[in-house]
C-alpha angles and dihedrals in degrees: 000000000000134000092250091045094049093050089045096053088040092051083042086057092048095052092042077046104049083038094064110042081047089053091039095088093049100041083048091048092057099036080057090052093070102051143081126264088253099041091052093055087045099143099225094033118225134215088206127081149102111278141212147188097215086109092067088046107058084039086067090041100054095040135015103239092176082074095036092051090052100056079049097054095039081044104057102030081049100055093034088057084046091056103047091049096056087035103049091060089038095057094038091061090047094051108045105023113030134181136213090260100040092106089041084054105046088051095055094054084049093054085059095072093065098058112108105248096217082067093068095035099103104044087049092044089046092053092036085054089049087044095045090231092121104116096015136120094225091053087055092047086047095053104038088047093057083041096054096036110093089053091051091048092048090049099056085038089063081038104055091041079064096057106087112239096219095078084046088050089044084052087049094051093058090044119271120162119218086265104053089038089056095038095039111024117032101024090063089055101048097044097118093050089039089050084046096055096045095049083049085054100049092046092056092050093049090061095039100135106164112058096036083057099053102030093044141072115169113303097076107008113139131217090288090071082037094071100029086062096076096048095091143170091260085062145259120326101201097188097044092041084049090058099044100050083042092063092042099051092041096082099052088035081069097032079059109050091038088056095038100106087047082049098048091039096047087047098050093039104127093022097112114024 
């Protein structure tokens, strides 16, 4: 075997490898689903064993998911929508007139993102309370689209640098204004950024746990609350809480997989020029 086919096989066997212990959790949580409560404290555990669906069962029973996977998916598509409205314009301004303080500025709205969000939690609940959005889908849009944004904004930033402005300056000579450039011109270019950026969004708003725990009760919370409901004070139910996460997680699992050729090709748009 060569050098090249040797490193080829090794780097194969790293990728089966990373891919693995990244699928593990989620190949354990719905193996768990399907068993017992004893079976799924079994110390050793076992990977054989009888199973049942009575776990599913009691899930529907206890809680309607049909209503709280609906708040998830009008939650995250409309966020996501809400970001990429305020971040297309945004990027578009960065990117093709900056100004002295543009970097200054995208770092900043990076920097945001590693603030702890407990430490903001008061001042929004207090302002979601005077504004009645506690317990409401469009407070939740609201809050996971200003959360997501600056990585939106960043995103379509990197995006738009890639377009050449030569074809921009081309639609200004025959006499586009900044609207139908952007509308027109550059939107069209960047789709597949702009469809990448908006799959990762939704993503990020789909698993948003903190804020749909502490600015919802029960009218519009999404999956997230779903599954925390049946952590309780008596203690964990790992079957239950398995199948629970595992109908919550199943959705974007095939959102996911379906999107996955738009993901990798709007990722990857601008690599190779």
């Amino acid at each position: 075997m060569s050098a090249t086919q040797r490193e080829k096989a090794l780097m194969t066997v790293l990728g089966w490898g990373a891919a693995a212990l990244i699928f593990f959790p989620i190949f354990w949580m719905v193996l768990t689903s399907f068993k017992s409560e004893i079976n799924a404290v079994q110390t050793p555990p076992s990977l054989f064993f009888a199973p049942t669906l009575e776990n599913y069962v009691e899930v529907q029973a206890r809680a309607d998911y049909l209503r709280f996977a609906l708040n998830s998916i009008v939650i995250s598509f409309g966020s996501t929508l809400l970001a990429l409205a305020l971040a297309v314009p945004a990027a578009y301004s960065m990117a093709f007139f900056p100004g002295k303080r543009t970097k200054d500025l995208l770092l900043w709205m990076l920097s945001t993102k590693m603030l702890p969000p407990v430490g903001v939690l008061v001042p929004i609940y207090l302002i979601f309370r005077d504004l009645n959005l506690l317990d409401t889908r469009i407070g939740l849009v609201i809050v996971d689209a200003l959360v997501n944004l600056p990585i939106v904004v960043w995103m379509l930033f990197t995006f738009f640098k890639e377009v050449p402005k030569d074809i921009l300056e081309a639609g200004r000579m025959d006499g586009a204004k900044p609207k139908q450039e952007l509308m027109h011109i550059l939107m069209p270019l960047s789709l597949p950024g702009i469809a990448s950026t908006g799959l990762l969004a939704v993503i990020l708003a789909w698993n948003e746990a903190f804020w749909s725990l502490n600015l919802t009760t029960s009218s519009a919370a999404p999956l997230t609350t779903f599954i925390a409901s049946f952590s309780s004070p008596e203690g964990l139910f790992w079957a239950k809480l398995s199948a629970a996460s595992t109908m919550a997680i199943a959705p974007i699992l095939v959102f996911g997989w379906m999107s996955q050729k738009q993901l990798v090709r709007g990722l990857t748009f601008g690599a190779v020029k």
